[in-house]
C-alpha positions as CSV (number, residue, x, y, z in Angstrom):
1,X,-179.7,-46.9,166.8
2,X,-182.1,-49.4,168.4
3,X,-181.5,-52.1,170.7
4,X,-180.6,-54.7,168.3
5,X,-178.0,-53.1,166.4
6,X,-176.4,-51.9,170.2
7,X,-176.9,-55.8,171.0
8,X,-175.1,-56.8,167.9
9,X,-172.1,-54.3,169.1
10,X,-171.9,-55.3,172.3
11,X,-171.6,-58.8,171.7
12,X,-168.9,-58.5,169.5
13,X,-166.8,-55.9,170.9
14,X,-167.3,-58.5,174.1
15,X,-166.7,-61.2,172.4
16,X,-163.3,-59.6,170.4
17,X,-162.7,-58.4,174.2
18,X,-162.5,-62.2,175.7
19,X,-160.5,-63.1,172.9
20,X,-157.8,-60.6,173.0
21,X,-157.6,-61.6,176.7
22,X,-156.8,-65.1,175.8
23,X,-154.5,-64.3,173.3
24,X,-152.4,-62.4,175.9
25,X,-152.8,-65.0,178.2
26,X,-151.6,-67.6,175.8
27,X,-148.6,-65.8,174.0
28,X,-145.6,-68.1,175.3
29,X,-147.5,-71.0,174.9
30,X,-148.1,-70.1,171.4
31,X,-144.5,-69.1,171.3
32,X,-143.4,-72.3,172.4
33,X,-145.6,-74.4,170.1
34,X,-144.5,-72.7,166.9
35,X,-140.7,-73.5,168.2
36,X,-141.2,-77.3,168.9
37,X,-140.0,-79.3,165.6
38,X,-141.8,-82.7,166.4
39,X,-145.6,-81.8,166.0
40,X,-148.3,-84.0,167.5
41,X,-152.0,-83.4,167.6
42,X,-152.1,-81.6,170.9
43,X,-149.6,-78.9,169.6
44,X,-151.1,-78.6,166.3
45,X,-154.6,-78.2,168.0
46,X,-153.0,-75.6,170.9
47,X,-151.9,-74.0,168.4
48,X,-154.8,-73.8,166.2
49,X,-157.1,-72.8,169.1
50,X,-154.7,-69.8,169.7
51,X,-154.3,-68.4,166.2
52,X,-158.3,-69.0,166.0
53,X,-158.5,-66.5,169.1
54,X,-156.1,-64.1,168.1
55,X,-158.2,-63.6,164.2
56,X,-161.1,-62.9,166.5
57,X,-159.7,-60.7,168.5
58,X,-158.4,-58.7,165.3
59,X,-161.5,-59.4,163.0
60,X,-164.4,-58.9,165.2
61,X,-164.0,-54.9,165.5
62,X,-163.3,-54.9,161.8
63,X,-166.5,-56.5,161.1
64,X,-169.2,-54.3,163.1
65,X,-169.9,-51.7,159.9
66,X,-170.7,-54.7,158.0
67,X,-173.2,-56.3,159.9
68,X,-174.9,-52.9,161.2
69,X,-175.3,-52.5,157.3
70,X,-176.4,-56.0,156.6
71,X,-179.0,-55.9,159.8
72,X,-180.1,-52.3,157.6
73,X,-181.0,-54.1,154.9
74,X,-182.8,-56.9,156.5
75,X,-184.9,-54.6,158.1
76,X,-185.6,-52.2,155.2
77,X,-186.2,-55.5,153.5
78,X,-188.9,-56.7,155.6
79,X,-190.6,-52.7,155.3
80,X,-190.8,-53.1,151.4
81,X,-191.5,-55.5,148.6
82,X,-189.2,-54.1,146.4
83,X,-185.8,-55.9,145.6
84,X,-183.1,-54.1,144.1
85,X,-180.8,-56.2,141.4
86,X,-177.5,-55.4,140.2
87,X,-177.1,-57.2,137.1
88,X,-174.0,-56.0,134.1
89,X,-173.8,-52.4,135.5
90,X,-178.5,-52.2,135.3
91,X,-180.3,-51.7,138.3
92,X,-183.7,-53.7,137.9
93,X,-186.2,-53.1,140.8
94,X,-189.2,-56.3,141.1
């Protein structure tokens, strides 16, 4: 694994990390903003800002075998000129 690819991990696992903090931090008041009937800006933004958090928190660890695979390709990529194309079940390599 070289240093980018451990880059890319560590700055989502921290980043998932900082948001799972804040989502902790901020469970009542997303309790209490889902309760409140009259909904104004501020408590549809609170609210938004929380549930934004929490999908990071979830979705960032999820996402790491993805972009280590994507990065892959890049890189392989940039070694070759060959493309591969999928096209109706063909494989056609320019």
């Amino acid at each position: 694994m070289n240093n980018i690819q451990k880059l890319i991990i560590l700055s989502l696992v921290a980043i998932s990390g900082l948001a799972w903090i804040l989502s902790f931090a901020t469970t009542d008041i997303m309790m209490n903003t889902m309760m409140m009937v009259n909904y104004n800006l501020l408590s549809v933004s609170l609210f938004t800002v929380i549930w934004t958090s929490e999908m990071i928190a979830m979705m960032f660890p999820a996402i790491i075998p993805m972009v280590l695979l994507y990065n892959k390709i890049i890189l392989q990529k940039d070694k070759s000129d060959t493309i591969l194309i999928a096209k109706e079940d063909k494989l056609t390599y320019l």
